[in-house]
N, C-alpha and C positions, 0 to 999 in steps of 0.2 A: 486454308491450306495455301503455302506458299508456293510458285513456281521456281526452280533456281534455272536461271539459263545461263550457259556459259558460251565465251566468244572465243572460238581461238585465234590465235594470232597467229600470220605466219613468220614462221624464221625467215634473219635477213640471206641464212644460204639457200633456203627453199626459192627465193625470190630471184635473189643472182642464178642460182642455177636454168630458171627458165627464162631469164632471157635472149635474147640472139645474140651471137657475135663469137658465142665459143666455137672449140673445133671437140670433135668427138673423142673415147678414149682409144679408139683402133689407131685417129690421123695422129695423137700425139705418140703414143708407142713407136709408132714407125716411123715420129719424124727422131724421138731420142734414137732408135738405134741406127738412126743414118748418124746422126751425132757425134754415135760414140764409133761406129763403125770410122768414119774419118780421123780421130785420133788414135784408133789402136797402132796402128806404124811409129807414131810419136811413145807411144806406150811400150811397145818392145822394144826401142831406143833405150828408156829409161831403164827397161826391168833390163837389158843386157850392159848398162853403166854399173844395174848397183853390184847385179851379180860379178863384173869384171872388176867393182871394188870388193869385192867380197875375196875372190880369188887372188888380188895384189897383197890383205893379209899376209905379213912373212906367219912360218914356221917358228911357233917358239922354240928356245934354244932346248931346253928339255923334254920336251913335246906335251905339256902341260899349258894351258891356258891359263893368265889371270882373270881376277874378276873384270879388270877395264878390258882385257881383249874377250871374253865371252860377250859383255856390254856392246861390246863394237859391230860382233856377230851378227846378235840378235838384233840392232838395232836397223843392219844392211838385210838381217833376211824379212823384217817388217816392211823394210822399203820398195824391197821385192811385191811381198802384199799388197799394199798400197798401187802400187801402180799397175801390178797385173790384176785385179780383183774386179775392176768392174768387165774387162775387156774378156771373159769366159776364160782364160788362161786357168783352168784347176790345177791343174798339171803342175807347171809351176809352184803356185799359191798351194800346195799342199806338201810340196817336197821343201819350198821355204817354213811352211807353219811346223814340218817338221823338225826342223834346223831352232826354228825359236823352242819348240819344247825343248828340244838339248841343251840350248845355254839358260834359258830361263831359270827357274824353282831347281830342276834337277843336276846344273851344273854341271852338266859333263866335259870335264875340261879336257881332254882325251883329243888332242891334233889330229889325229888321222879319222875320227866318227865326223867330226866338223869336216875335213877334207875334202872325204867320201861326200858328202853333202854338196859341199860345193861346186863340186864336180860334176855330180849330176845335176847340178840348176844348169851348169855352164851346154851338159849334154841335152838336155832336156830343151832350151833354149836353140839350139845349133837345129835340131832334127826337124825336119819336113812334119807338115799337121797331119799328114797319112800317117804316119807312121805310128798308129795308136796302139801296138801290140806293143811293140819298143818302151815306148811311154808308161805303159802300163805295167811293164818289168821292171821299168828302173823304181817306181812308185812302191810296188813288191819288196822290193831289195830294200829301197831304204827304209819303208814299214816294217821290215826285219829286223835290222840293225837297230833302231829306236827303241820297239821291244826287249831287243835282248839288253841295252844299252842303259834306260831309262827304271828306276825303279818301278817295283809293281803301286798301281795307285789300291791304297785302301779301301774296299768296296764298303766294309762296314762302317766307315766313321757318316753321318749326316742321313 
């Protein structure tokens, strides 16, 4: 009868993990959100440029969107995203994600649904962070308007 013995080996993260020199995962947490806490001011700089490109958009002459100006939209309310999303901004980053579903897939080329939109990033932006009842109606309003706006998605395909 044979013995089998096995050796294990340890991983090299088993090994870097124990030895000294790291910082724990509570010091780094809190050192990212001082971090990010010091650029959120540079952050609502950006998300209130893209929104104020957003709203320089003229008015088409028909009140019909083309393809390049829904393009343009979407690409200012991503922007929005993008720079409000790590800094807790939902608010924002939801009434924007709502703007990109309208010009996305469903096209809604409709001036005044995009307007409505834009207007409240602009409002939504301007208001004091108490003021979360406010917030939370204009969020309402425009989840209204997208629904009635936006085709129904197919529940049964997938």
């Amino acid at each position: 009868m044979s013995v089998v013995t096995r050796i294990q080996r340890r991983s090299r993260l088993s090994t870097l993990v124990d030895q000294p020199g790291g910082i724990s995962a509570g010091v780094g947490l809190a050192r990212a959100r001082a971090n990010l806490q010091a650029m959120e001011g540079e952050a609502r700089e950006i998300v209130a440029h893209r929104i104020a490109d957003l709203a320089s958009i003229p008015a088409p002459q028909d009140g019909a969107l083309t393809a390049e100006g829904l393009e343009e939209i979407y690409r200012g309310s991503a922007a929005v995203i993008d720079a409000a999303g790590p800094f807790a901004l939902a608010d924002l980053c939801t009434a924007a994600a709502g703007l990109c579903d309208l010009t996305d897939g469903a096209g809604v080329s409709d001036w005044r649904v995009i307007a409505v939109h834009i207007q409240a990033l602009r409002l939504l932006i301007a208001l004091p962070e108490e003021a979360l009842a406010e917030r939370e109606q204009i969020l309402l309003n425009l989840d209204d308007v997208r629904r009635r706006k936006l085709p129904p998605v197919d529940q049964s395909a997938g």
